[in-house]
C-alpha positions as CSV (number, residue, x, y, z in Angstrom):
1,X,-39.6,-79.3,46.6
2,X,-39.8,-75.7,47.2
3,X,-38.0,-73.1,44.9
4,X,-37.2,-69.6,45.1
5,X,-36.8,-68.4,42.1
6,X,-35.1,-64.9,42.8
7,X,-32.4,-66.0,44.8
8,X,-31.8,-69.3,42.6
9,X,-32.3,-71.6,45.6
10,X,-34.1,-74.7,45.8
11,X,-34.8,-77.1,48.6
12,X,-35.4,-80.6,48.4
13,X,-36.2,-83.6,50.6
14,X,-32.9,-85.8,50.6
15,X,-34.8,-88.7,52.4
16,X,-37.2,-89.3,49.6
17,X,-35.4,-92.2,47.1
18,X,-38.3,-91.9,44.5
19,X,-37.3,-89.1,43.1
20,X,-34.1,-88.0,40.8
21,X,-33.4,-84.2,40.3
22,X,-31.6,-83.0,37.3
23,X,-30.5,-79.2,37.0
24,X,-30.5,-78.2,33.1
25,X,-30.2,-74.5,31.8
26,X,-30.5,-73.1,35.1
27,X,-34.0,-75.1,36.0
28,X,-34.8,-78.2,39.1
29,X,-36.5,-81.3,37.0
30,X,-37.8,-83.2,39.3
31,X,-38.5,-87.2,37.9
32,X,-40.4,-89.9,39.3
33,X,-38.1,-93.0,39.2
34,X,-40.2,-96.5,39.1
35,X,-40.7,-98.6,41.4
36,X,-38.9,-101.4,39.4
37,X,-36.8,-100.8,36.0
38,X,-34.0,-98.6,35.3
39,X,-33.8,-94.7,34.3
40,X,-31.0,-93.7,31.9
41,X,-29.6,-89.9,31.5
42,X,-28.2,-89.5,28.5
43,X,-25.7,-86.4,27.6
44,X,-25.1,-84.5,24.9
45,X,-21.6,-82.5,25.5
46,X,-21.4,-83.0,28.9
47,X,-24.9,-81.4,29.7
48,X,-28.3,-83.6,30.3
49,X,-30.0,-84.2,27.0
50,X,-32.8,-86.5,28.0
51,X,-33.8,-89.1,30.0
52,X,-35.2,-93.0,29.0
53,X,-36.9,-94.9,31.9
54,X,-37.7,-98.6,31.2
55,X,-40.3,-99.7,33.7
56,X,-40.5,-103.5,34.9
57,X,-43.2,-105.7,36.9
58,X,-42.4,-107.6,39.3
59,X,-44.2,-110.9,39.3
C-alpha cells in the first residue's frame, strides 16, 4: 500500500485477498484477514466502529 498523504490518495493492490481496507476519519486501515475464521465490522452510526476477527484451525 502506498499513500500520499498531501493529495489524500492511496494505492492498493486489488489482487491481494488477505487483506481488508477500511477508510475511518479520513485514514487507510489496512487488516490482515485469517487464513480461516470470519472478520466482523461492526458500526456505530453508520461509520466503522471496530472490528472482531475469530480465527479457526483447520484440522
Amino acid at each position: 500500500m502506498n499513500t500520499d498523504v498531501e493529495r489524500m490518495i492511496a494505492k492498493i493492490d486489488l489482487m491481494d485477498n488477505k487483506n481488508m481496507y477500511i477508510v475511518k476519519d479520513c485514514r487507510l486501515i489496512e487488516h490482515d484477514l485469517p487464513d480461516y475464521g470470519e472478520t466482523l465490522v461492526i458500526t456505530i452510526g453508520g461509520k466503522v466502529d471496530r472490528i472482531e476477527t475469530k480465527t479457526k484451525r483447520k484440522v
